[in-house]
GUFI-489981 format. One line per field, with one value per residue (C-alpha): residue number from 0; x, y, z; residue in three letters. Coordinates in steps of 0.001 Angstrom, whole numbers, plus 500000, padded with zeros to 6 digits. Example, Ala and Ser with C-alpha at 12.3 -4.5 7.8 and 13.67 -1.06 7.14 Angstrom:
residues 2
nr	c(0; 1) .
X	c(512300; 513670) .
Y	c(495500; 498940) .
Z	c(507800; 507140) .
rest	c(Ala; Ser) .
***
This chain:
residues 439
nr	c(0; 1; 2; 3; 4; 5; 6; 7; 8; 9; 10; 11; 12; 13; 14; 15; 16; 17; 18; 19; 20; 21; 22; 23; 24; 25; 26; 27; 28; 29; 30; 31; 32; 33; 34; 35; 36; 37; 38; 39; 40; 41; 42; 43; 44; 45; 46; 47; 48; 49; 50; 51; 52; 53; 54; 55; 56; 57; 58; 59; 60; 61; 62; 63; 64; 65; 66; 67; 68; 69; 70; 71; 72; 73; 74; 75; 76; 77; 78; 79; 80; 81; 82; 83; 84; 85; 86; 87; 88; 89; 90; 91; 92; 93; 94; 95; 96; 97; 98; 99; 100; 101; 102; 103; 104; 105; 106; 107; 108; 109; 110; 111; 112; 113; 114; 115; 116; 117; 118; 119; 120; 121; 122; 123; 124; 125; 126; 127; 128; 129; 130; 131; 132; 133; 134; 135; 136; 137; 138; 139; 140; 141; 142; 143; 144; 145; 146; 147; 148; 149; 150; 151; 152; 153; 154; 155; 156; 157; 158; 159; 160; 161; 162; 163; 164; 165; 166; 167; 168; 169; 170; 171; 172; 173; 174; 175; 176; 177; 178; 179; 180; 181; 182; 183; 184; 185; 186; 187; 188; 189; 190; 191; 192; 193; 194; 195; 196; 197; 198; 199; 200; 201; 202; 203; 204; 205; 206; 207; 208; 209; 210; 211; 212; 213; 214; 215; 216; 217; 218; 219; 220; 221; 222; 223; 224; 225; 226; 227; 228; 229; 230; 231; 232; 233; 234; 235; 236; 237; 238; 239; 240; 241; 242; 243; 244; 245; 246; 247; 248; 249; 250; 251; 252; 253; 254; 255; 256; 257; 258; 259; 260; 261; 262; 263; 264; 265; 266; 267; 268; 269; 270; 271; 272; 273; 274; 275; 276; 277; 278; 279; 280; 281; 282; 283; 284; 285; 286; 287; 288; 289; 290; 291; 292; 293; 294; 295; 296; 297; 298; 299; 300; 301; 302; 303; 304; 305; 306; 307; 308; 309; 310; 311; 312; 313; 314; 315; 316; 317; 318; 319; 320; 321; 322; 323; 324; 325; 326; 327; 328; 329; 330; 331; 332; 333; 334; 335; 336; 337; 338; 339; 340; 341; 342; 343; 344; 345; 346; 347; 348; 349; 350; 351; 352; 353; 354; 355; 356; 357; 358; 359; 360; 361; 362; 363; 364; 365; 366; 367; 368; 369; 370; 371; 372; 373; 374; 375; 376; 377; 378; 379; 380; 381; 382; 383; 384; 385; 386; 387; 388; 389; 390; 391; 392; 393; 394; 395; 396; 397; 398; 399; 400; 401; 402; 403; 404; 405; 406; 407; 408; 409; 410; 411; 412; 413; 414; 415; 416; 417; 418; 419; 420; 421; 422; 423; 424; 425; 426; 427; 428; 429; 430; 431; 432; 433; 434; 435; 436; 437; 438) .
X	c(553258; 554964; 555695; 552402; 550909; 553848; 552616; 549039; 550566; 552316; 549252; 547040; 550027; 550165; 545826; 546202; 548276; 547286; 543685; 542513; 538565; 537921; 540540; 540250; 540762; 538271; 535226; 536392; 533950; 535213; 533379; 535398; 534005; 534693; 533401; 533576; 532106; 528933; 531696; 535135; 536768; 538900; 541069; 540772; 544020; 546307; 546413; 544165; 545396; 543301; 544333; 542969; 543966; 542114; 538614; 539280; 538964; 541465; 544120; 543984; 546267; 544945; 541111; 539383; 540098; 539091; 537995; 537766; 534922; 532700; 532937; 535534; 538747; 540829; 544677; 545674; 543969; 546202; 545705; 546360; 545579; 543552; 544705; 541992; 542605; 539054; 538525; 536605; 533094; 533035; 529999; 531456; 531155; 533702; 532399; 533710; 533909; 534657; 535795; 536693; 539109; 538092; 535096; 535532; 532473; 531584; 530982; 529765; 529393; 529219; 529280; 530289; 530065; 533282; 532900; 535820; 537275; 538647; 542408; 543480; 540259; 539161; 539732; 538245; 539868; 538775; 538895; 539512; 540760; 542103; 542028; 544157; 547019; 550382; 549492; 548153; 551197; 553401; 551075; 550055; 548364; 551215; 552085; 548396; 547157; 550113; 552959; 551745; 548877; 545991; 543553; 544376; 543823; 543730; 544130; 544342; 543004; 544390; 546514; 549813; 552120; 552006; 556267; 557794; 554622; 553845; 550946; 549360; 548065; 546406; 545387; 547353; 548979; 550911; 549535; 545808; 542608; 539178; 538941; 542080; 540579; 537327; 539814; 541107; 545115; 546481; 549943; 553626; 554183; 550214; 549306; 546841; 543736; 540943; 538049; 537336; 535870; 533842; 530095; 529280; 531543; 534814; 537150; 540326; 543637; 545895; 548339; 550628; 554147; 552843; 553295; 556665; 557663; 556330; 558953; 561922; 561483; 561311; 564467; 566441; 566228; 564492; 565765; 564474; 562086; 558978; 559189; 559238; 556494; 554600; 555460; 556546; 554311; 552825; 554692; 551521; 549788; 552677; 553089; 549481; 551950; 554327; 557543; 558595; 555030; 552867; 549801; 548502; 550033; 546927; 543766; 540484; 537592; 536756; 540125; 540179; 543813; 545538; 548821; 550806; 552755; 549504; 547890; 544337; 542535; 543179; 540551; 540859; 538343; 538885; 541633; 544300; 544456; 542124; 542356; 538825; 537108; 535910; 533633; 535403; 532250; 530704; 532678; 532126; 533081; 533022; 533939; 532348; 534035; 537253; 537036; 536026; 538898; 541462; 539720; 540137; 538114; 534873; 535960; 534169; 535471; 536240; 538207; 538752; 541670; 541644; 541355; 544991; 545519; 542168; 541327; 544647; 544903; 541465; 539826; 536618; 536144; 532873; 532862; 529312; 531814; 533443; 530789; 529148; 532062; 532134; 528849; 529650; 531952; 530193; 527258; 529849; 531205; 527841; 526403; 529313; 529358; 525509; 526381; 530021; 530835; 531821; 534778; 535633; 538542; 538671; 542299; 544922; 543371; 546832; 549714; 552247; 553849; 554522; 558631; 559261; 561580; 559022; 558030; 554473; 551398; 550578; 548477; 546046; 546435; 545263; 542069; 541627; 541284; 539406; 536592; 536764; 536558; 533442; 532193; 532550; 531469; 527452; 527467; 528462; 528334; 525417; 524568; 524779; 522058; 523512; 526176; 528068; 530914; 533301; 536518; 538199; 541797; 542800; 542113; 544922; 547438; 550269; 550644; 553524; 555344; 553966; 556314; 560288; 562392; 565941; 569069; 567694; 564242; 562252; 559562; 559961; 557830; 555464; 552276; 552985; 553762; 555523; 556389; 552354; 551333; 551357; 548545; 546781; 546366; 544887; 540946; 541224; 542231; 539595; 536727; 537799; 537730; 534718; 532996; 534279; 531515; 533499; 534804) .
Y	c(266584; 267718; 271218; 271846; 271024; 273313; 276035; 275490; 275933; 278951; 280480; 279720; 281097; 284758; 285009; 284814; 287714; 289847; 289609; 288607; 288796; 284982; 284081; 282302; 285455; 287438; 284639; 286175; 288953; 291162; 294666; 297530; 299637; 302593; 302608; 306247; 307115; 309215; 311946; 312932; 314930; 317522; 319961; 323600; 325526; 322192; 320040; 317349; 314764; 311847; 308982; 307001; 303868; 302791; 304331; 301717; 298282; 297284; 299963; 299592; 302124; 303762; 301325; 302930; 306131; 307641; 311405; 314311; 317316; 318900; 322200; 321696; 323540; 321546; 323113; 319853; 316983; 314943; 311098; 309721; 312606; 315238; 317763; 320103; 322896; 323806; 327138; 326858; 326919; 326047; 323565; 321595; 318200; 316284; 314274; 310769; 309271; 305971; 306204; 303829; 305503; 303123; 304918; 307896; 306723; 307299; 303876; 304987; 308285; 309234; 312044; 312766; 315682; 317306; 318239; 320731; 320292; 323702; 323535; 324226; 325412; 324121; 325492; 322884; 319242; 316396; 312815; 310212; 306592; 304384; 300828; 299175; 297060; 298046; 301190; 302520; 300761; 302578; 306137; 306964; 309301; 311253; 313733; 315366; 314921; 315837; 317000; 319744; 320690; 320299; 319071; 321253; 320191; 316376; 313685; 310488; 307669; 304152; 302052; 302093; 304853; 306490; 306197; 309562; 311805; 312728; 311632; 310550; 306560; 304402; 300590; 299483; 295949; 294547; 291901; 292161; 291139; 292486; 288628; 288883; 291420; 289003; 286303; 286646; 287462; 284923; 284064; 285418; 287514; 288079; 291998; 292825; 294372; 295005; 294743; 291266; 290671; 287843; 288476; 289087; 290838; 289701; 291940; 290221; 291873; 290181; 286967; 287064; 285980; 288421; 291508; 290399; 290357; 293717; 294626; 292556; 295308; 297943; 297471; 296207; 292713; 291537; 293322; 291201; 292684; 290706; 291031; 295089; 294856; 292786; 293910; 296986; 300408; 299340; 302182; 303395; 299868; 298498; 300636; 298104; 294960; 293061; 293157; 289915; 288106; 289404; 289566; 293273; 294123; 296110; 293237; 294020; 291283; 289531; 291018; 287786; 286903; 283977; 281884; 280730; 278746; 277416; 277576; 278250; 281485; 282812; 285115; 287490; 286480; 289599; 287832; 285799; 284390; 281320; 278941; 278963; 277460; 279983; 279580; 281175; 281430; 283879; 286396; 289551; 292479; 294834; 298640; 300062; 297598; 298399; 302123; 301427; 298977; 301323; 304631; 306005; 308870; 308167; 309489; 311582; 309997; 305982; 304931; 301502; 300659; 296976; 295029; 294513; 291468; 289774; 290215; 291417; 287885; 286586; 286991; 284821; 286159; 285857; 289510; 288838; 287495; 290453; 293052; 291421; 292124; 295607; 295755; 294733; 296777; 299898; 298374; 298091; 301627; 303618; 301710; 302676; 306663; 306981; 310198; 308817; 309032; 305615; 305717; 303026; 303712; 302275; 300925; 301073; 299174; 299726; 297379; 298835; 297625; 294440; 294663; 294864; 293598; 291350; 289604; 290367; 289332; 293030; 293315; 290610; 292379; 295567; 293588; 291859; 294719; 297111; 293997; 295319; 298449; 297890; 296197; 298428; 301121; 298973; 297953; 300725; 304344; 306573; 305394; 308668; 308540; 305437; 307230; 305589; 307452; 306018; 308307; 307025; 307167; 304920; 306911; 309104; 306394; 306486; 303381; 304080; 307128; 305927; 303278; 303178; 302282; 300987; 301539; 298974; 301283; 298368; 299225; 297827; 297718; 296560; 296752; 300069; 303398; 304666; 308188; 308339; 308563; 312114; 312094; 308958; 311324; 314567; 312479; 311842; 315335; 316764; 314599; 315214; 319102; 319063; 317504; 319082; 320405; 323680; 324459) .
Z	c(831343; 834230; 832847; 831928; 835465; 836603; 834846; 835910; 839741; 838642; 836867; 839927; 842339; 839909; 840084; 843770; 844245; 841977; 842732; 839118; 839155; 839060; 841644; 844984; 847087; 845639; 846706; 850470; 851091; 852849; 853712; 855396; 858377; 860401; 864059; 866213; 869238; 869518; 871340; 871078; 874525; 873441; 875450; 875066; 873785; 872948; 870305; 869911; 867008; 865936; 863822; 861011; 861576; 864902; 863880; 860199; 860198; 858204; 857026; 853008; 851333; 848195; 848823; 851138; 853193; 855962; 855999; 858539; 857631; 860170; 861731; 864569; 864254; 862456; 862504; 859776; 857831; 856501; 855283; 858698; 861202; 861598; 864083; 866229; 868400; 869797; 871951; 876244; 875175; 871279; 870203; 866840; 865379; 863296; 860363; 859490; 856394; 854794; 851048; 848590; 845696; 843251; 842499; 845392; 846746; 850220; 852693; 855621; 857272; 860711; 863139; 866561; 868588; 870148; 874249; 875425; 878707; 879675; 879946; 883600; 884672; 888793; 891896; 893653; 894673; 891844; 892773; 890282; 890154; 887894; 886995; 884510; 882989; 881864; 880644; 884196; 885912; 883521; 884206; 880482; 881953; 883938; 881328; 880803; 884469; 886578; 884884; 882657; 884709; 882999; 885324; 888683; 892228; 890829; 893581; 892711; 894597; 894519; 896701; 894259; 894484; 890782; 889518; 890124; 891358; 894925; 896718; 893832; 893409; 890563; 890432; 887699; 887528; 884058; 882358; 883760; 882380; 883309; 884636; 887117; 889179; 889896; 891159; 894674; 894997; 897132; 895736; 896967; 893931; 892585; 893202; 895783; 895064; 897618; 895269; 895671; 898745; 901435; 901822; 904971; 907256; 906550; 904820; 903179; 903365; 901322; 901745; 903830; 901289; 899281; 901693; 903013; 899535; 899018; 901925; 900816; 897287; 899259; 900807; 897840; 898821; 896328; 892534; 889875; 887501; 887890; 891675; 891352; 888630; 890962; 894607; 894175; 894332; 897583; 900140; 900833; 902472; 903903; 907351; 908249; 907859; 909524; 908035; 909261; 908900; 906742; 908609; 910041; 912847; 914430; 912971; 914273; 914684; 910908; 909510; 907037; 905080; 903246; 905047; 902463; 904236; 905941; 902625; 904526; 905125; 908730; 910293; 913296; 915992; 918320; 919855; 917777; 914513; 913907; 910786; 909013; 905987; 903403; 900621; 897345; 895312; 897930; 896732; 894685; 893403; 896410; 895447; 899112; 901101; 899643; 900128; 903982; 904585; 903413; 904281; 901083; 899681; 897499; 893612; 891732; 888593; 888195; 884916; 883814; 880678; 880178; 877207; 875524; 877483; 877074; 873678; 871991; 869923; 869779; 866544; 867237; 870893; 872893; 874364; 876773; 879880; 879537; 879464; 881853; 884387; 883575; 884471; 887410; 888265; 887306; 889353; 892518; 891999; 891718; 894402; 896833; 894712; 893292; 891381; 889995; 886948; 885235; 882584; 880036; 878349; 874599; 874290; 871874; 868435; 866800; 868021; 866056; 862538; 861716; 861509; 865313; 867440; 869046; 865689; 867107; 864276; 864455; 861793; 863240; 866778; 865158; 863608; 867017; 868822; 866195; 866881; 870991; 869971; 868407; 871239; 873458; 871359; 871034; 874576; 876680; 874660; 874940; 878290; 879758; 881868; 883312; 885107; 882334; 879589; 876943; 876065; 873221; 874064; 871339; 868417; 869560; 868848; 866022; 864768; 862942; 864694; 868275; 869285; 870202; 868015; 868010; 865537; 863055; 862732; 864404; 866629; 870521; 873573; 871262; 872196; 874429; 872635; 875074; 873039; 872545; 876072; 876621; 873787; 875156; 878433; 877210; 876041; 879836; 881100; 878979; 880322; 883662; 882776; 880776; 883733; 887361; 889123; 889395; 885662) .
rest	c(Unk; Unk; Unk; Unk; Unk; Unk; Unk; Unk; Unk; Unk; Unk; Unk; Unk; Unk; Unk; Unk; Unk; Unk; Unk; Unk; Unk; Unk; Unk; Unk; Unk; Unk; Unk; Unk; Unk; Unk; Unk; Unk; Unk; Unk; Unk; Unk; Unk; Unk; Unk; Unk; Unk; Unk; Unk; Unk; Unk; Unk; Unk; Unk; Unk; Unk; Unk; Unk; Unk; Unk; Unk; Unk; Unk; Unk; Unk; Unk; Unk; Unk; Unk; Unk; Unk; Unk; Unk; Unk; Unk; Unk; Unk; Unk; Unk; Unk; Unk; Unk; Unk; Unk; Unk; Unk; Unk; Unk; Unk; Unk; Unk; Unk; Unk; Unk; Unk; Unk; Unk; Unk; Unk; Unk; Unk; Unk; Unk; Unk; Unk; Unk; Unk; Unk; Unk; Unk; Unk; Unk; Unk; Unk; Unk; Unk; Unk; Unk; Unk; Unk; Unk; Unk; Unk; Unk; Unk; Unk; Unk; Unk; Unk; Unk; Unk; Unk; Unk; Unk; Unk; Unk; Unk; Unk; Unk; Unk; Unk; Unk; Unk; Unk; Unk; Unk; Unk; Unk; Unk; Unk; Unk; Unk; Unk; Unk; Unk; Unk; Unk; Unk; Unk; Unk; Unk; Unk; Unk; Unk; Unk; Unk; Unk; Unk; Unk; Unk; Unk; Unk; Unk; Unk; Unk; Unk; Unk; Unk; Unk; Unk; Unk; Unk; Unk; Unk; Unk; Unk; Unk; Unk; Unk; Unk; Unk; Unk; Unk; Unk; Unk; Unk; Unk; Unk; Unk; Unk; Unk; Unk; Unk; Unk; Unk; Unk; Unk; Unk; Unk; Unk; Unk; Unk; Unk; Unk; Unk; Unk; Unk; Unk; Unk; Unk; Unk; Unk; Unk; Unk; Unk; Unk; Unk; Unk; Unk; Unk; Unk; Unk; Unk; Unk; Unk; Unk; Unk; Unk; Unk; Unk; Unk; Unk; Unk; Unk; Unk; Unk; Unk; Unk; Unk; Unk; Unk; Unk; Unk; Unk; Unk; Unk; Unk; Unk; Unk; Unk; Unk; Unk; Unk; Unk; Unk; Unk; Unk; Unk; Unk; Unk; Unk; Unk; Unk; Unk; Unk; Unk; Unk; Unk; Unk; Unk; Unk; Unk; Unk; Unk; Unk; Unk; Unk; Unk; Unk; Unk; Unk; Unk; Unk; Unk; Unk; Unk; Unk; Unk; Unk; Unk; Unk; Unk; Unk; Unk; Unk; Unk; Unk; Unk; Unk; Unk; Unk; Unk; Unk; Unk; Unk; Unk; Unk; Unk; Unk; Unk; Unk; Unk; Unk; Unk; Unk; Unk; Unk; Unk; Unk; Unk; Unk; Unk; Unk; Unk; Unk; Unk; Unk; Unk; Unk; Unk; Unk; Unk; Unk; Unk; Unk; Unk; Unk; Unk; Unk; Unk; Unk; Unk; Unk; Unk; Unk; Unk; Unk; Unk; Unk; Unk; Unk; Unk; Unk; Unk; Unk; Unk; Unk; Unk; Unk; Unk; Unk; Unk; Unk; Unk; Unk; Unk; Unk; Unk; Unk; Unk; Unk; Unk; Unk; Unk; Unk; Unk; Unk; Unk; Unk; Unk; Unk; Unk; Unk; Unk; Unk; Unk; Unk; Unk; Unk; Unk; Unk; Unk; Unk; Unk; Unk; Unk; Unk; Unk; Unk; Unk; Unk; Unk; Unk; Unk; Unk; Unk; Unk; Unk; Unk; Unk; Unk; Unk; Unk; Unk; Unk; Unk; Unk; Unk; Unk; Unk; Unk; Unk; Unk; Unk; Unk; Unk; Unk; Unk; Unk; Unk; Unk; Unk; Unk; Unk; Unk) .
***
């Protein structure tokens, strides 16, 4: 008797596997999808590769395909890529296609139009900013904006000092959510940003542990890792400070900024410092106020890259928060530049493979994030008019070739692919290029 229930586990076990037609796993629908955007941005003269597996939504070997056609200049179309090298000027589409090799049947079909930015074309200054996470902080974009000189006369505006370029500043902090930059930094080792700010006239600089600890990394006092992630990048604000105090050593009258060791708001009067109560829910999102306070320059160009960190393992996520947010901020930014350009930035929708060094749930990452992707993709594309764009930097993204890897053949830095960000760049260049008032 207990043999034959053995066997009955056994048989049950094999049908599971193997897919037979009456087992359990085959009573899970599941439906495959593709989702593009209505545009790609390519660069004139350099390679443009796009992969298959963030545009799928789930990567099924020898199921269901995905397929490049159209008339752009494709230099190779393989089963993962497809390679494009368009000429200044040219007016192609790419065609998408979802096929299923059982039957070679085509899914779903879709196409979208390719816009060439001329490579090094400008003579005139463009301004552009970006907001971010890790990616930003590490400058993904350094390679195609800077370094090889594809977008000429670039400044960019920010109040971090981009690693290893002169003059040249982003607003990228690790870790961060579309949500951290609507809460106000207050803590000795949380980054400042100068979006968030008081109604009224009040204009909040900062706390005050948190700048001397932006000095004590400066000058080597203060090595650890976290503390340079955090406090570091800063050379650019800190000359307003007080080394030894934190608080701005030239305040004018409603200059507003957190004691720590107070733990209260202080607020210039005109005279001295003065303790004062603050209401935390009368605060918003505040892109003018920022650019006044630090005197920067109004960009032609704003481009936002978040959504790793919020969404990166949440299958069953409730995305209306976080459009809702971007909203805002693209409500903040126009209102402060009326003809700017808005940028969302579709992140990476491949984590990498699932032997890495990390023992990340890749594969579940990747399905997490195709589902943002999609979002993004209904909410905010074809809103032109709106002084809106999306530029799909994550279909540029190897998911196999695009990571580090150590002597073992295990990916690491998992989820940044570090050896793909001079790719993730050039969608950006482009749009920039494509979009300068003097191409």
């Amino acid at each position: 008797m207990k043999m034959i229930k053995n066997c009955k586990l056994w048989i049950i076990a094999i049908l599971l596997v193997k897919g037979g037609s009456d087992s359990v796993a085959q009573n899970v629908a599941f439906t495959n999808d593709i989702c593009v955007t209505d545009k790609v941005y390519m660069l004139s003269d350099t390679l443009n590769t796009f992969f298959v597996e963030p545009i799928i939504k789930r990567w099924r070997p020898y199921h269901d395909l995905v397929r490049f056609s159209g008339t752009a200049l494709y230099i190779k179309r393989i089963e993962r890529m497809a390679e494009v090298k368009p000429k200044a000027g040219e007016s192609s589409y790419m065609g998408v296609s979802l096929v299923n090799t059982d039957e070679f049947r085509t899914l779903k079909s879709d196409t979208v139009r390719v816009l060439v930015g001329e490579k090094g074309a400008g003579k005139e200054e463009v301004k552009v900013q970006i907001l971010g996470d890790s990616y930003t902080d590490g400058a993904f974009f350094r390679d195609a904006l800077i370094d090889k000189g594809y977008v000429p006369r670039l400044h960019l505006i920010g109040l971090r000092k981009v690693r290893d370029a002169e003059n040249q500043y982003d607003e990228g902090r690790g870790g961060w959510t579309v949500r951290k930059y609507f809460e106000i930094p207050k803590g000795e080792d949380t980054p400042y940003h100068g979006y968030m700010q008081p109604d009224g006239t009040c204009r909040y600089w900062g706390s005050t542990a948190f700048w001397k600890n932006c000095y004590r990394v400066q000058n080597g006092e203060l090595k650890g890792f976290d503390w340079k992630y955090n406090c570091g990048r800063y050379e650019r604000c800190l000359p307003k400070y007080d080394s030894k105090t934190g608080y701005l050593l030239h305040p004018r009258k409603d200059d507003l900024m957190f004691d720590n060791q107070r733990n209260g708001y202080m607020v210039y009067d005109g005279h001295k410092w003065k303790e004062t109560e603050i209401d935390e829910t009368a605060w918003h999102f505040n892109y003018g106020k920022y650019l006044d306070m630090w005197e920067l320059e109004k960009p032609d160009i704003f481009v936002m890259l978040l959504g790793l960190n919020d969404y990166r393992d949440s299958l069953k996520a409730d995305y209306g928060p976080w459009n809702r947010r971007v909203e805002e901020i693209k409500r903040s930014y126009r209102q402060a530049v009326p003809q700017g350009k808005f940028v969302v930035l579709i992140p990476c929708s491949t984590c990498g493979l699932l032997d890495n060094q990390r023992g990340d749930f890749t594969l579940r990452q990747n399905a997490a994030m195709w589902q943002l992707r999609q979002n993004i993709i209904r909410t905010f594309d074809g809103r032109e008019s709106e002084g809106i764009y999306v530029v799909d930097m994550g279909i540029t993204i190897d998911n196999e070739n695009g990571y580090r890897k150590n002597t073992e053949g295990l990916q690491t830095g998992n989820p940044h692919p570090y050896p793909n960000y001079p790719a993730m760049g050039v969608p950006l260049a482009a749009f920039i290029q494509y979009y300068r008032d003097d191409k």
